[in-house]
DOBA-197396 format. One record per residue: x, y, z of N, C-alpha, C in turn; residue number from 1. Coordinates in Angstrom, 3 decimals. Layout:
N
(atom (X, Y, Z), (X, Y, Z), (X, Y, Z), NUM) ...
This chain:
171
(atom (-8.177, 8.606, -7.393), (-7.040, 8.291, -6.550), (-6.179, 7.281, -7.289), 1) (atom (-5.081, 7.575, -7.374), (-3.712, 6.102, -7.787), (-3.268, 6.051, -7.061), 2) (atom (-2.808, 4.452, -6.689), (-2.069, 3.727, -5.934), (-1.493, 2.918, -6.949), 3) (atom (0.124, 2.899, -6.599), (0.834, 2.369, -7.186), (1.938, 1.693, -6.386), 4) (atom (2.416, 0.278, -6.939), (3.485, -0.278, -5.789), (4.555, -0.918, -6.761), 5) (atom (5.805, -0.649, -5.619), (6.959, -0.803, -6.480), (7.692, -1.649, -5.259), 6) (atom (9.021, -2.218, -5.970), (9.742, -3.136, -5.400), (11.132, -2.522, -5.446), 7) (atom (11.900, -2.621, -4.123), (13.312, -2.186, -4.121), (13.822, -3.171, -4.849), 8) (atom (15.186, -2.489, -5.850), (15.856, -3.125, -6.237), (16.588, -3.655, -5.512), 9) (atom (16.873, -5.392, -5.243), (17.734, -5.649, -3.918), (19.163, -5.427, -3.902), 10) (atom (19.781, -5.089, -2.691), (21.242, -4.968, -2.417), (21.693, -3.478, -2.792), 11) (atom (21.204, -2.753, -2.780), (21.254, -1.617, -3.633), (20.718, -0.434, -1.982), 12) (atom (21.719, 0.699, -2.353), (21.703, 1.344, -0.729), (21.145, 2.354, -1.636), 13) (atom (20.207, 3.363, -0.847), (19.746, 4.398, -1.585), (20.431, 5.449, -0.827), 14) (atom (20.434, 6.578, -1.670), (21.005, 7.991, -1.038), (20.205, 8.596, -0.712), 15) (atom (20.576, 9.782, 0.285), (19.591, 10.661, 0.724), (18.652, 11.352, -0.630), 16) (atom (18.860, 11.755, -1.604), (17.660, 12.151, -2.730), (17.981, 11.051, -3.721), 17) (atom (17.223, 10.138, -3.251), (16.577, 8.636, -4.200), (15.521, 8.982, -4.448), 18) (atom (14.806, 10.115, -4.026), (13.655, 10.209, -4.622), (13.306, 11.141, -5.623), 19) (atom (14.365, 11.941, -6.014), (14.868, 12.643, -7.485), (14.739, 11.680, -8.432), 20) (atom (14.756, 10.299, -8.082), (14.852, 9.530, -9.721), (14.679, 7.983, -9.174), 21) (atom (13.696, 7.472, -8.455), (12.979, 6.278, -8.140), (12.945, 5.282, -8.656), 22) (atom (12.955, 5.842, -9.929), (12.900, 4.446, -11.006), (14.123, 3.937, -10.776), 23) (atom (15.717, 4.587, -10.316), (17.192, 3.980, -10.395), (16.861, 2.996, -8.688), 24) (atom (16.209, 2.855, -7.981), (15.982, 2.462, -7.158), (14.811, 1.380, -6.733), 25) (atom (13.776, 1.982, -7.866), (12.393, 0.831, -7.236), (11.839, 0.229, -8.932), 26) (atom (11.057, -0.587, -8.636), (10.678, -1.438, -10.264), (9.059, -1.055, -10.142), 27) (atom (8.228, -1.101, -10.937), (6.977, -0.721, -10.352), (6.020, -2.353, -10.569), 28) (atom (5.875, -2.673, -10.048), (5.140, -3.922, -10.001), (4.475, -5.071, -11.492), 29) (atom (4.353, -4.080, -12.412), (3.800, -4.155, -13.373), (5.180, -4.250, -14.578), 30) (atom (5.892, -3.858, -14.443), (7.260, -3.991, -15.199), (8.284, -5.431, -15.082), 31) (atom (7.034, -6.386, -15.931), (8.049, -7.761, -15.770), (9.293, -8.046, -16.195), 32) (atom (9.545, -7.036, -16.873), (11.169, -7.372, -17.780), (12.333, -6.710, -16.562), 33) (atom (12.126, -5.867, -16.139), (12.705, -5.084, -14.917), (12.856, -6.540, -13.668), 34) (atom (11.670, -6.972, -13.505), (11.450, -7.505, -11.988), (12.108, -8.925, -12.394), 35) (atom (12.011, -9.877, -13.964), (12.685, -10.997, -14.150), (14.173, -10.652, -13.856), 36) (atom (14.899, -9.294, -14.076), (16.079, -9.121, -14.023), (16.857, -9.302, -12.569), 37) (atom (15.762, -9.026, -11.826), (15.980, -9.492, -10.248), (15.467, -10.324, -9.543), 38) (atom (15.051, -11.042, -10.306), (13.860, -12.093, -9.600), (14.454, -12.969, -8.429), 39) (atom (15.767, -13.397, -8.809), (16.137, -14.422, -8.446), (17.190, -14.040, -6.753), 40) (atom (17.164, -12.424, -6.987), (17.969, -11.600, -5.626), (17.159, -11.080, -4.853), 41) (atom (15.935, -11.345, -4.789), (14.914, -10.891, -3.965), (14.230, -11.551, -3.240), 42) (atom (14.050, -11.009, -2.046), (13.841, -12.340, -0.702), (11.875, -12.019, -0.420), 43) (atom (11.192, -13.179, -1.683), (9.697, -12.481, -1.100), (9.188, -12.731, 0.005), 44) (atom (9.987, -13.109, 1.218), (9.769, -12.965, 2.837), (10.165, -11.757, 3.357), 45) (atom (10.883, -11.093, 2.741), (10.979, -9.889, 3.551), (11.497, -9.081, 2.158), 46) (atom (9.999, -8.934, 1.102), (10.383, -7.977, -0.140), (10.445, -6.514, 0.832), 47) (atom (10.966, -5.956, -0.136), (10.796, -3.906, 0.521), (10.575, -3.383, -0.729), 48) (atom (9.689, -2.338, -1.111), (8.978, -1.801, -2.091), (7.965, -0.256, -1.146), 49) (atom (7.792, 0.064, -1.768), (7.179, 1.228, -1.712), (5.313, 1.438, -2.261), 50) (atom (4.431, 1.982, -1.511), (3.061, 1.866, -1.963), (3.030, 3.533, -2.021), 51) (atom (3.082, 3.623, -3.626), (2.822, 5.557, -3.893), (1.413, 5.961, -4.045), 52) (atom (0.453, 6.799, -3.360), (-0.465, 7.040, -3.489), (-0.548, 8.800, -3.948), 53) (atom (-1.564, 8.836, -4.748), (-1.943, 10.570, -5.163), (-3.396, 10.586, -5.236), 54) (atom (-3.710, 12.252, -4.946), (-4.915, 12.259, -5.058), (-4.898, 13.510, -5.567), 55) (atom (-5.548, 13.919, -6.859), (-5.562, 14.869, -7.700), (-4.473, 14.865, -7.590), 56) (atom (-3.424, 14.428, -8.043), (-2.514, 14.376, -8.561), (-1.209, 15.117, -7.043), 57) (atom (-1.949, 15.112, -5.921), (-0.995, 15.293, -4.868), (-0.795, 13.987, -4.217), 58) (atom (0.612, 14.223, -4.217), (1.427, 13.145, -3.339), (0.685, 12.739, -1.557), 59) (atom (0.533, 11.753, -1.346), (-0.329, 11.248, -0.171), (0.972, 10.477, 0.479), 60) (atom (1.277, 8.709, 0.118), (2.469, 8.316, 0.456), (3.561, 8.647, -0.819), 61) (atom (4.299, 8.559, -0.819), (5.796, 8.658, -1.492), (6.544, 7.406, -0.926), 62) (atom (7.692, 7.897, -2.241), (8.553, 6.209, -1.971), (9.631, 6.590, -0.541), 63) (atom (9.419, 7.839, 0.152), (9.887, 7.749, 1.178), (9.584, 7.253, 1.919), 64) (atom (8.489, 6.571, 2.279), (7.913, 5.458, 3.094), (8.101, 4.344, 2.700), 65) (atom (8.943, 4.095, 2.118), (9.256, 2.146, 1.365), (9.513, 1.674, 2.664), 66) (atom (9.011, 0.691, 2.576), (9.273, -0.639, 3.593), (8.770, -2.001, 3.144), 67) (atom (8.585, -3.231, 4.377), (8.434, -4.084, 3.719), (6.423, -3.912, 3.312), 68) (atom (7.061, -4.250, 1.931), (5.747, -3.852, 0.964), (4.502, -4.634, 1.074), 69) (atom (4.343, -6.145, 0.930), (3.696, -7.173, 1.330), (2.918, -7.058, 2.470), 70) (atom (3.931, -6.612, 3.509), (3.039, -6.779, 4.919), (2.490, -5.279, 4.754), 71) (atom (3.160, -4.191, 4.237), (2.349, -2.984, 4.535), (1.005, -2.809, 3.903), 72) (atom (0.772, -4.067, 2.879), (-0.655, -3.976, 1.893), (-1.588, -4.832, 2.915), 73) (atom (-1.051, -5.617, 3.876), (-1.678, -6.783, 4.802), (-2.478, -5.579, 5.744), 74) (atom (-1.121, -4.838, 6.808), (-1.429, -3.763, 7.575), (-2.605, -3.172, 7.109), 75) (atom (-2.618, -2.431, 6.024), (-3.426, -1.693, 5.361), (-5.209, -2.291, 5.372), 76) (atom (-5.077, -3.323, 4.806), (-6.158, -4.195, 4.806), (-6.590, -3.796, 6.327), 77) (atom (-5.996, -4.942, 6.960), (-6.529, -4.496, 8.719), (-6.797, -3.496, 8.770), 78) (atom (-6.607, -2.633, 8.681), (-6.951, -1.099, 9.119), (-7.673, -0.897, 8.487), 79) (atom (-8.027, -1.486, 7.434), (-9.551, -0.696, 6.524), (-10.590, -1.441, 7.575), 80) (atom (-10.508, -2.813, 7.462), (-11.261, -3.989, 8.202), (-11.725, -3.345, 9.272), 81) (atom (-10.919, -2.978, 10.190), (-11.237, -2.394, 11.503), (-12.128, -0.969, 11.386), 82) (atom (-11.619, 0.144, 10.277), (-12.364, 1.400, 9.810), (-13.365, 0.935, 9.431), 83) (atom (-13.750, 0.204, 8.489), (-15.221, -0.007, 8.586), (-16.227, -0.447, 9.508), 84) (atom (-15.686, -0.941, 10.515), (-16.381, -1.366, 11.813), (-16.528, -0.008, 12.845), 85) (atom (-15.499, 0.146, 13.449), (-15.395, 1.231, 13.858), (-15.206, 2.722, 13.218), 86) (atom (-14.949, 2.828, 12.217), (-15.251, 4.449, 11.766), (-13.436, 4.663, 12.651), 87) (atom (-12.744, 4.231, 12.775), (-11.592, 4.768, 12.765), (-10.563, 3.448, 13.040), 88) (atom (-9.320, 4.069, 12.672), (-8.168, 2.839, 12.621), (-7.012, 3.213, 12.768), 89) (atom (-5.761, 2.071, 12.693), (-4.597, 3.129, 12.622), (-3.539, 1.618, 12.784), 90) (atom (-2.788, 1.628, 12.032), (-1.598, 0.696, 11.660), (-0.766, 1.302, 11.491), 91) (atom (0.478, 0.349, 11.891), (1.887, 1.347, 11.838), (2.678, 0.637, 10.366), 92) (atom (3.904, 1.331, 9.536), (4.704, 0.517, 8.446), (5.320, -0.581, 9.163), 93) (atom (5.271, -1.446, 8.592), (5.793, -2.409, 9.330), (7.476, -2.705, 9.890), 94) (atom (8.472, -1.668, 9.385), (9.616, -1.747, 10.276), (10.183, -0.692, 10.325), 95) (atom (9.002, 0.467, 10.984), (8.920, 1.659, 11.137), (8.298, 2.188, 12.095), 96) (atom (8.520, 2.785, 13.145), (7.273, 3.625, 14.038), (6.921, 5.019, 13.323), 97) (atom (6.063, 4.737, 12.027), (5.050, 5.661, 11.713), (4.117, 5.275, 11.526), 98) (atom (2.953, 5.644, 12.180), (1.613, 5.474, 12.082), (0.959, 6.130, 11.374), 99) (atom (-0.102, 5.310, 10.631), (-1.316, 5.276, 10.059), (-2.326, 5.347, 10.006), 100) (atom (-3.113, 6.628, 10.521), (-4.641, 6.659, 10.711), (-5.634, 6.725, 9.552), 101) (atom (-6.465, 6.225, 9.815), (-7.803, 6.409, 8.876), (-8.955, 6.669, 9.451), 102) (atom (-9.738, 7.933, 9.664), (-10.554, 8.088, 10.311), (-12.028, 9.069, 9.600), 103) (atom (-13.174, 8.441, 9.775), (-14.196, 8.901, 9.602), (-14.791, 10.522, 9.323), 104) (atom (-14.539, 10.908, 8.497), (-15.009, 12.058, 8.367), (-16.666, 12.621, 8.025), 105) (atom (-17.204, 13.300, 7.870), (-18.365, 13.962, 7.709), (-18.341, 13.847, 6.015), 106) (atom (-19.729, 13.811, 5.341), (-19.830, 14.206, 3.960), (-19.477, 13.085, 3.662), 107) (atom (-19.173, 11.598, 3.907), (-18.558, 10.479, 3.144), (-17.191, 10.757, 2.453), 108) (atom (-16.247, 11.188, 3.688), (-14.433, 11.188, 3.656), (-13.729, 11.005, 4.496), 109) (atom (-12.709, 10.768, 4.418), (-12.038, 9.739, 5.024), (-10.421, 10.833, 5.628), 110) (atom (-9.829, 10.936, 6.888), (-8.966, 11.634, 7.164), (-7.519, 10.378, 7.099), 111) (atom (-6.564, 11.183, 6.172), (-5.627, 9.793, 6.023), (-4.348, 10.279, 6.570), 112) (atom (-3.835, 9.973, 8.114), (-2.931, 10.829, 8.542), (-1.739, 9.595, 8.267), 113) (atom (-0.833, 10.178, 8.719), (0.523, 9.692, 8.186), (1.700, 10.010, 9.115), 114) (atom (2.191, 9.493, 9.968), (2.976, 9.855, 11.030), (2.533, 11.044, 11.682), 115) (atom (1.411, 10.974, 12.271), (1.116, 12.421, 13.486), (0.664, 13.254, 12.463), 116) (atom (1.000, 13.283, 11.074), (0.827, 14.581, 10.251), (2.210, 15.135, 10.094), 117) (atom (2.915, 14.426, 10.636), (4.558, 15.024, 9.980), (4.831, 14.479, 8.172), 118) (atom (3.898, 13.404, 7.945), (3.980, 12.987, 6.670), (2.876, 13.372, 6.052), 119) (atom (1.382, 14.110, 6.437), (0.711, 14.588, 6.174), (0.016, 14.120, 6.479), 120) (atom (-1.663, 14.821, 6.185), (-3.282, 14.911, 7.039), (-3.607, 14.906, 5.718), 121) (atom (-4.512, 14.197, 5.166), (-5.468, 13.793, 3.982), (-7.201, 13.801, 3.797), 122) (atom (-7.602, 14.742, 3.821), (-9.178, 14.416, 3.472), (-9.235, 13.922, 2.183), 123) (atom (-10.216, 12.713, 2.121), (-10.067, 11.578, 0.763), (-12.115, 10.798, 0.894), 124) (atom (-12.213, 11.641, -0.426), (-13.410, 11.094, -0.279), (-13.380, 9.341, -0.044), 125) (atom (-14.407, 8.588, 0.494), (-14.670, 7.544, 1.583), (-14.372, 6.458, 0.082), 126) (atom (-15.228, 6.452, -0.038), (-15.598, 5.509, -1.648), (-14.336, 5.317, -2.415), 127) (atom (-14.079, 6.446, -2.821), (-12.768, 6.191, -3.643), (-11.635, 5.814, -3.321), 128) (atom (-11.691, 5.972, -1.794), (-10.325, 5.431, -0.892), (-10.294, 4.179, -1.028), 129) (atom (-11.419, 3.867, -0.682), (-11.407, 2.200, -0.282), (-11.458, 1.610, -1.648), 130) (atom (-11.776, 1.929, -2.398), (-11.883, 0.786, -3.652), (-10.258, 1.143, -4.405), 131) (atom (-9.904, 2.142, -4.381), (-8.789, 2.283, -4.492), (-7.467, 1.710, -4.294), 132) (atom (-7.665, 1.233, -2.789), (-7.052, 0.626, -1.299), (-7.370, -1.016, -1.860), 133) (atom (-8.703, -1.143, -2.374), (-8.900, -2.505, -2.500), (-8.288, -3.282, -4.203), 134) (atom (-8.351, -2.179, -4.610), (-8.071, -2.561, -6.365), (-6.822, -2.854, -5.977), 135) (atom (-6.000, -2.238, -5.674), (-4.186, -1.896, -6.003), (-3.644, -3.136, -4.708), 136) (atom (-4.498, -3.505, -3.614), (-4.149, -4.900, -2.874), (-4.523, -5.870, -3.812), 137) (atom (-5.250, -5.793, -4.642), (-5.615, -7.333, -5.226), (-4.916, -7.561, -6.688), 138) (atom (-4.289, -6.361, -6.836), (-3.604, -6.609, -7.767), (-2.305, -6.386, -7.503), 139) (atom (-1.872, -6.074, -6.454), (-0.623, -6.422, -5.676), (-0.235, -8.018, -5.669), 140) (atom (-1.025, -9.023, -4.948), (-1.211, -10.480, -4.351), (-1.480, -11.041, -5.914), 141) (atom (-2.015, -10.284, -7.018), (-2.129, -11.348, -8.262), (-0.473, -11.205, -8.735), 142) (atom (0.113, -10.396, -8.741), (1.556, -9.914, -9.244), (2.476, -10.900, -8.079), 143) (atom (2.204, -10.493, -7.140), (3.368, -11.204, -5.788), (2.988, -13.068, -6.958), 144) (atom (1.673, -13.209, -7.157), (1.533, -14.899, -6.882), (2.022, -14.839, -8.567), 145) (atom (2.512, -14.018, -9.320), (3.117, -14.040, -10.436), (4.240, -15.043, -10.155), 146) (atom (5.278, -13.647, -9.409), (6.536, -13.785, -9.406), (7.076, -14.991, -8.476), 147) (atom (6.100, -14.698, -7.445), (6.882, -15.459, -6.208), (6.004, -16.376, -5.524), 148) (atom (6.362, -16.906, -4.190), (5.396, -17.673, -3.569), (4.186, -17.934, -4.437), 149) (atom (3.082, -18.459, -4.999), (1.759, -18.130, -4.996), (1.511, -18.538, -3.729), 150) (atom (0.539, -18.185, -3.327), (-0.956, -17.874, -2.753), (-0.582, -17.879, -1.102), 151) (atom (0.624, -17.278, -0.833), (1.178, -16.965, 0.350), (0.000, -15.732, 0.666), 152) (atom (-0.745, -14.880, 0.232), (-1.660, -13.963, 0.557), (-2.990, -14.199, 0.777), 153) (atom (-2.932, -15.771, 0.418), (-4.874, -15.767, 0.049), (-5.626, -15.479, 1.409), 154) (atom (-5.003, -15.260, 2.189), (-5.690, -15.012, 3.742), (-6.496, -13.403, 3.416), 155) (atom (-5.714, -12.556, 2.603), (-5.902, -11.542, 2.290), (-6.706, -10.652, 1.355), 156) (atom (-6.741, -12.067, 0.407), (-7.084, -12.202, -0.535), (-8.959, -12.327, -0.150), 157) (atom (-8.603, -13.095, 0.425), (-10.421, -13.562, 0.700), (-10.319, -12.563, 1.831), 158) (atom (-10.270, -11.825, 2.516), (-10.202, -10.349, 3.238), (-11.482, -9.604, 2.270), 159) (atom (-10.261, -9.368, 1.504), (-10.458, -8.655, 0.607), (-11.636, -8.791, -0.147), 160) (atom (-12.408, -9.505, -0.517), (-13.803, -10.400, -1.137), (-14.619, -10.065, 0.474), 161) (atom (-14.445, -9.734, 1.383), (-15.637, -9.955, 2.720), (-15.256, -8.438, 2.799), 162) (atom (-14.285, -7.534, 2.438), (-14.844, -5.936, 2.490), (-14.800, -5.332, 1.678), 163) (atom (-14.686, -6.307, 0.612), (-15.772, -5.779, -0.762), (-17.175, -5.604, -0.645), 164) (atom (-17.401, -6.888, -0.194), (-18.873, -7.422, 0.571), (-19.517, -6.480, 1.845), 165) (atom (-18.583, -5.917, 2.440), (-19.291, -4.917, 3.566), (-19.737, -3.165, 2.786), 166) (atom (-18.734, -3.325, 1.891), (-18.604, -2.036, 0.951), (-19.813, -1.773, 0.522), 167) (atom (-19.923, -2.785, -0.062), (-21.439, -2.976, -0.740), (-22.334, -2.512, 0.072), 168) (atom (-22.704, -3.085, 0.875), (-24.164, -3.324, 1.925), (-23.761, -2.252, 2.375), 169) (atom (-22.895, -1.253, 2.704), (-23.168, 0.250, 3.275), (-23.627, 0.671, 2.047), 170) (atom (-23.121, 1.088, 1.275), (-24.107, 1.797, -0.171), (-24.785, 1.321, -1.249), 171) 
């Protein structure tokens, strides 16, 4: 599975097919020469960026779901937090009514719906989701405490270290 997260370029309106060519629109997290070029026009209280996920190489989220990016890696977290307790979950984007399920499947996989299934229904083996989910948050919050704020995430951060820790002790 890849997960990958990118940052809107700020002030910048996208067109209806921005997603023909993403890069004229989003920076990918990891591209410091790109992100110093905007560093200074970007509000990391209310960044907007995009979290792209694939699995075998099929599209899961897309940068048509950009929103604010930060809180949607927070959301995300919760909803794993809660899926591992309960075997099901569901968070919405954060300045969006589309919801986010994650729910328990048979065989050790995971059902990853996405607005009702208007954005799609995902079977995702269990394991690879979550460490997946967990790699690309923690190296989200090391990049954010690059550029901006530090350690505005560590709430998340240490989250993140206690369902690592639950990860474990199930397998």
């Amino acid at each position: 599975m890849e997960i990958n997260t990118y940052i809107k370029i700020p002030k910048i309106k996208l067109p209806d097919n921005f997603e023909q060519k993403p890069e004229n629109y989003f920076i990918h997290i990891d591209d410091k020469e790109r992100m110093q070029k905007y560093i200074t026009q970007i509000d990391d209280n209310y960044l907007e960026g995009a979290i792209v996920m694939n699995y075998n190489n099929r599209p899961i989220m897309t940068f048509r779901l950009w929103d604010l990016v930060g809180n949607l890696w927070a959301y995300l977290l919760n909803a794993v937090e809660e899926f591992l307790v309960n075997g099901k979950s569901e968070c919405y984007l954060p300045d969006q009514p589309i919801k986010i399920e994650i729910i328990e499947n048979k065989y050790d996989y995971i059902i990853f719906i996405i607005g009702d299934g208007k954005y799609g229904s995902f079977i995702i083996p269990k394991i690879e989701f979550l460490q997946s989910i967990f790699n690309e948050a923690e190296h989200f919050f090391m990049r954010f405490d690059e550029y901006f704020t530090p350690n505005q995430y560590d709430f998340h951060v240490n989250q993140l270290v206690k369902l690592r820790a639950t990860l474990a002790s199930e397998f």
